[in-house]
N, C-alpha and C positions, 0 to 999 in steps of 0.2 A: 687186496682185501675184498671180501662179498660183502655186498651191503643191502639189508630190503630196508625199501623208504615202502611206508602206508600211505596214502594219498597222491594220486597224479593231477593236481592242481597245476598251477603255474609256479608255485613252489618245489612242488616236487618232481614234474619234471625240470624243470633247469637244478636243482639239485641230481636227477638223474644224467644229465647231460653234463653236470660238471665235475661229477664222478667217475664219468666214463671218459673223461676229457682224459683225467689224470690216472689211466689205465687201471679202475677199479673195477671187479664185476658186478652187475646190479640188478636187482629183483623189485619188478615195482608191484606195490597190490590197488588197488581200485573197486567202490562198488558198481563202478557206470562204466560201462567196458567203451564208450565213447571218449572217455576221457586218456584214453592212449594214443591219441589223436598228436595229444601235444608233444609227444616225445617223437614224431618227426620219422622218417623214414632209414634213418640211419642208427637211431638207437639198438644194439645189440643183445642187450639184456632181455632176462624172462618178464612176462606179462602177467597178472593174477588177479583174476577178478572175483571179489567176496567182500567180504568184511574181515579188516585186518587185524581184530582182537580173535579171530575164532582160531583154535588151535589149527584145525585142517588146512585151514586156507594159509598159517603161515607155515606149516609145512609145507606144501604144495610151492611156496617160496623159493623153501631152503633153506626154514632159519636154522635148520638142524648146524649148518656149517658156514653159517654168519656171525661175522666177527662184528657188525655193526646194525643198528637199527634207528631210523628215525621217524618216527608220526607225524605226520604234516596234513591231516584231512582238515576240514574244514568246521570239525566240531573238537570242542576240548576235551569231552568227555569220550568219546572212542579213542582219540592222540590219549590219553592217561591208561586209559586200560589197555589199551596195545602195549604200551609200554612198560608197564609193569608184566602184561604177562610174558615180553617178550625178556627183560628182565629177572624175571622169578622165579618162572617153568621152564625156560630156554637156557637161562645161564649168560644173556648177552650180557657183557660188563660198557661197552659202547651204546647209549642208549639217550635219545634227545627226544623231544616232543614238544611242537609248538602249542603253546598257551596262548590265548587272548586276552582272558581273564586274568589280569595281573596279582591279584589277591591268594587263585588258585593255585598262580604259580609258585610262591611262597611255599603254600601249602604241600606242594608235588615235589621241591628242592628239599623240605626235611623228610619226607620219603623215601629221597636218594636216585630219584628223577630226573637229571637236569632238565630244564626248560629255556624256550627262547622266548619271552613275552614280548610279543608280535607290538602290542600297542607302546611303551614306554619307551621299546627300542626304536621305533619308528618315527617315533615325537623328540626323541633325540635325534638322530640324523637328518631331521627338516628342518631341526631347530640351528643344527652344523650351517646348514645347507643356507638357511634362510639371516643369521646371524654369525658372520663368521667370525668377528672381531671380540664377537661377546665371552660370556661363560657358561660352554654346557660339559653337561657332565660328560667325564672319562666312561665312568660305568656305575651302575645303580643296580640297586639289589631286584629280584622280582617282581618286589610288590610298588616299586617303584617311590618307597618312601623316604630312603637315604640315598645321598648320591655324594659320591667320589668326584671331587670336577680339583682344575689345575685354579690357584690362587694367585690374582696378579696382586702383589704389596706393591704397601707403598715403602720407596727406598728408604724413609725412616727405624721402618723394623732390621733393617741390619743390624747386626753384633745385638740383638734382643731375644731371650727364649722365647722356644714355640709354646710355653706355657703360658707366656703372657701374649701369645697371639691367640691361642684356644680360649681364652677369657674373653676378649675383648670380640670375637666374633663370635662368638656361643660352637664353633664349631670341634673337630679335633682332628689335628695333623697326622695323617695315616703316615706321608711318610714325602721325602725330599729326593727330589735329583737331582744334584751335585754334581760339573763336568762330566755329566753325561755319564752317570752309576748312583744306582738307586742307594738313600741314606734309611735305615728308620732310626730316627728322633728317639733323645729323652726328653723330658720333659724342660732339662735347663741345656740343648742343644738349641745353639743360637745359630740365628738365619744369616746368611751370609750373601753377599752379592754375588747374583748369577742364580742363586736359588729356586728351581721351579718347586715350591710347595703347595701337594696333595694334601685335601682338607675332607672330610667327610663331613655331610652336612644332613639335615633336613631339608626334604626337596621345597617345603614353601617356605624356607628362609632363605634360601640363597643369595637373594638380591638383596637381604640385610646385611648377611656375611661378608660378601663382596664390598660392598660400601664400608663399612669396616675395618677392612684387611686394606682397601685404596685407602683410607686415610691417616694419617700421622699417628703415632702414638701419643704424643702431645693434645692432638686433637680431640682423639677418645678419653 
C-alpha cells in the first residue's frame, strides 16, 4: 500500500517507520525540511516539504496513487483540511487525522473524517497504566463524553435482566461476552455467571455506575 502521512513529528515519523516496517511505501510531507531528521537514515520513502493541504504539494506526494492518508501536524486545523481535501479532491477512502481538540473531533467524525483524539486517548491509557485493577474505558466516543468500559457485578445479579441492571445504574448494556463470543442483550436477557458486561455510560458517572453494578440488587 502507498501511504502519505502530513507531519514528520515524532508521530509521524514512527508511523513512517512502522509502515515501512511492514512493507508499505510511504510519502512524508513537512513544512520544516529539518524535520526529516527524525526518520533516520534508513527510511526509504519520498520526502516533501510544503504545506500538506496545498494541492501541488500533495501531488508532488503522490497522492494521485494513494491508497491511504493520515495528518499528524501539530495543528488541528491543517490535519482537518488535509484531510478533507485529500478525501474529496483525491478520492482517498483511507483517511485519519489527529485531533486534540476533543469537541472538534466529534465535529470531523460526522463529516465522515475519522479522528484519533490525541487527548481522551491518552488519559485513557495512563489511566490503564496508572490504575490497572480499576475501570477504565474499553473505548469512548470523540468527544470524550460517553464511554464503553467492562462492568465488574456483583454475583447477586445473576439469572436478573439487564433491564433491571440499566435502571439501577442509570447506564445501558451495549452488549455481553459470554465464553468468549460476543452476546447483544434484550432487555429481559438475564446475566449469567462468567458474564463480562459492556455498559455505556456518562464519563462523570462512572464511578456511580460501578458502585452500583458492585452492589446487591437487594441492596439497591
Amino acid at each position: 500500500m502507498y501511504v502519505v502521512i502530513m507531519g514528520c513529528g515524532r508521530v509521524g515519523a514512527s508511523l513512517c517507520a512502522g509502515l515501512e516496517r511492514l512493507g508499505h511505501d510511504v510519502a512524508v510531507i513537512d513544512k520544516d525540511p529539518q524535520a526529516f531528521r527524525r526518520l533516520g537514515p534508513d527510511f526509504r520513502g519520498r520526502q516533501v516539504v510544503g504545506q500538506g493541504f496545498h494541492r501541488d504539494v500533495l501531488v508532488e506526494a503522490g497522492i494521485d496513487r494513494a491508497q491511504a492518508f493520515a495528518a499528524v501536524s501539530s495543528g488541528d486545523n491543517s490535519n482537518i483540511i488535509a484531510a478533507r481535501v485529500a478525501r474529496e479532491s483525491f478520492g482517498i477512502e483511507l483517511v485519519v487525522a489527529r485531533i486534540y481538540d476533543a469537541k472538534r473531533a466529534a465535529v470531523y467524525e460526522r463529516l465522515g473524517i475519522p479522528t484519533v483524539a490525541t487527548v481522551p486517548w491518552s488519559t485513557d491509557r495512563l489511566l490503564r497504566m496508572l490504575l490497572p485493577d480499576g475501570v477504565t474505558s474499553a473505548w469512548r466516543e470523540p468527544t470524550g463524553t460517553v464511554a464503553i468500559l467492562a462492568l465488574p457485578v456483583h454475583e447477586d445479579w445473576v439469572g436478573r435482566p439487564v433491564r433491571e441492571l440499566e435502571v439501577a445504574t442509570g447506564s445501558r448494556v451495549a452488549f455481553i461476552v459470554r465464553f468468549g463470543t460476543g452476546v447483544l442483550p434484550r432487555s429481559d436477557t438475564a446475566v449469567q455467571a462468567g458474564d463480562i458486561v459492556y455498559v455505556a455510560a456518562v464519563s462523570g458517572t462512572v464511578s456511580d455506575v460501578t458502585t452500583a453494578a458492585a452492589a446487591s440488587p437487594q441492596e439497591g
